[in-house]
N, C-alpha and C positions, 0 to 999 in steps of 0.2 A: 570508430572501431565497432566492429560488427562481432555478438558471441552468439550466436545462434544455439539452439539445443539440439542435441545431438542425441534424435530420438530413435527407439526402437520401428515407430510406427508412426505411419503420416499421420501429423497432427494439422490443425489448423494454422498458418502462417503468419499470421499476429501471436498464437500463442506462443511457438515456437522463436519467433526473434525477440521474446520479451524478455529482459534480462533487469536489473537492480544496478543501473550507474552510479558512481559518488561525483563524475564529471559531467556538468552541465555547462551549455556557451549564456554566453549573455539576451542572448534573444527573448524576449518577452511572450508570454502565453497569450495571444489576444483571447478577449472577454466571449467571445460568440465558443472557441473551444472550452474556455473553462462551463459556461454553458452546458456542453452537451457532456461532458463527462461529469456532471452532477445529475442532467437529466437522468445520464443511463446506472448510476447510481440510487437514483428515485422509484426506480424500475426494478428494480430488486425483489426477490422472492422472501417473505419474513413468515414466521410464526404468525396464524390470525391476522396476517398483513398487518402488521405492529408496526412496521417502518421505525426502528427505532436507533436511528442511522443519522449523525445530524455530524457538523466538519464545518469550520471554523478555518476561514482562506485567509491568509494573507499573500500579497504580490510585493514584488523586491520595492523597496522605496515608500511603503505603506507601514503607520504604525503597527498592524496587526503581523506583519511578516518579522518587527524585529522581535515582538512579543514571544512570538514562535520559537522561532531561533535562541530568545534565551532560555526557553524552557529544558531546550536540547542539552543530556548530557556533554562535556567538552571532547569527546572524540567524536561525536556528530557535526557540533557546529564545525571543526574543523573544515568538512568537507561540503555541509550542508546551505552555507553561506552564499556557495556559488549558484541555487538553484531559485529561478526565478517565480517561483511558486512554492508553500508553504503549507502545509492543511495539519488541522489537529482534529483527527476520528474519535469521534464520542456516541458513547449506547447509552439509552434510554433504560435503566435498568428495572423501572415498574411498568409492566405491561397499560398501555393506554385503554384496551379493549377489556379487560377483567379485573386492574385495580389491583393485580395481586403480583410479586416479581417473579420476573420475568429469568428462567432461568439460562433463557438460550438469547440472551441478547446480544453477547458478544459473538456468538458465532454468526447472528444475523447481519449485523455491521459488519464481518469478514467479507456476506455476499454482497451486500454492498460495496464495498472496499473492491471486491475483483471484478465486479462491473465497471466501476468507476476504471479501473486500470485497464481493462479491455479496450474501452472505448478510449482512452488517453492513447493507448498504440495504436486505436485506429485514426487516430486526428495526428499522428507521427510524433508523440510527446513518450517521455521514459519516467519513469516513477521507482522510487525508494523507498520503501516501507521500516520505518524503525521505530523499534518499542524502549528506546536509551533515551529517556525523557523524564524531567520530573513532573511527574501526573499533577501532584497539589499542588503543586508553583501553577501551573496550567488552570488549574482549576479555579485555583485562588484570583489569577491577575487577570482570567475571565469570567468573574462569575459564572462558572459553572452552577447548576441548582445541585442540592444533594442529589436528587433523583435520579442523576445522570455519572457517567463515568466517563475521564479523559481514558484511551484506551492507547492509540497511537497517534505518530509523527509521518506527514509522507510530503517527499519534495518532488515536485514535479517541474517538469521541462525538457529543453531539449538537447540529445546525447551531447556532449563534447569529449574531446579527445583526453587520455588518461594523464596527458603532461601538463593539461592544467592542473594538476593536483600537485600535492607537495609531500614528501617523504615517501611513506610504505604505502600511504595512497593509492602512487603510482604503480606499484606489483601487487597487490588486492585487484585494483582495477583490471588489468590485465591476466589474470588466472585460472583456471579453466574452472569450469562448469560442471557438475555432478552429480547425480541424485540414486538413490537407493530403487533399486530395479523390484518393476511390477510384481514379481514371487512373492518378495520381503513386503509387502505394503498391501495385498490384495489376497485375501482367503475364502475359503468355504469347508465345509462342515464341521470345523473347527477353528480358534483362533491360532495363526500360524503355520497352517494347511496350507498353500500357497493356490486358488483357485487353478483350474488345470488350464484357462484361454490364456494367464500370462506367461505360458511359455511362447506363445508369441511378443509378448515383448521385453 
């Protein structure tokens, strides 16, 4: 099933077919894609280039994937079970280059994070992003150091169809697509002004 966005203005067509599935097939990520979608994650734009972006994989069949999975609140694992890739996104929250913290780490791992999913749609793989996890269970049964924060949860793999799911699953999965138009989200000379170019979108 294909949800494409249903955009005002032509966007780029990786960004446009990239959508958040809870249905993934069983097909395995081979190791050379998980590779380049950590490369282009490494490639990320940070504060003082702080790279403070580190993800924690586990693959289906691997102790580190069931670790994962239990960390997931229970209406995650529900769904999250079937996806043959696992990662837990963690920030570095003291700056490595000044020793002093780091206030924008978590938005830096975000660029990181939409790298990583970039290049994940370019290698034909779909990805989930969810923050319904318990961080210290995470933190705990991986030794995370203090300096660092579990942030989020992302399953990676590839699309499958919404009746592998079970329950409301199946009409979540299936549902349209929506977002708050360019006016409401983009300003100038004040907050709320709606910049005068998104009345083109």
């Amino acid at each position: 099933m294909e949800k494409p966005a249903v955009t005002n203005l032509d966007i780029h067509p990786l960004l446009k077919k990239r959508w958040s599935p809870r249905s993934f097939t069983s097909q395995k990520v081979d190791n050379d894609s998980l590779a380049r979608i950590f490369e282009a994650a490494r490639w990320a734009p940070s504060s003082f280039n702080d790279q403070p972006w580190r993800f924690i994989v586990g693959r289906k069949g691997d102790k580190t994937w069931d670790m994962i999975l239990e960390t997931l609140v229970e209406f995650n694992q529900q769904w999250a079970k079937l996806a043959p890739v696992l990662v837990l996104s963690i920030g570095k929250k003291i700056s490595t280059k000044t020793g002093k913290p780091n206030r924008i780490f978590e938005y830096d791992l975000g660029q990181g994070v939409a790298y990583l999913t970039f290049q994940a749609m370019h290698e034909g793989l779909f990805m989930h992003q969810m923050g319904g996890l318990d961080k210290d269970k995470a933190a705990s049964i991986f030794n995370v150091p203090e300096d660092y924060q579990v942030l989020t949860a992302m399953a990676i793999g590839h699309k499958g169809e919404p009746e592998l799911l079970e329950g409301d699953f199946v009409k979540m999965e299936k549902s349209d697509r929506d977002r708050l138009s360019a006016a409401e989200l983009v300003f100038e000379e004040e907050f709320g002004q709606s910049a005068d170019f998104t009345s083109k979108g």
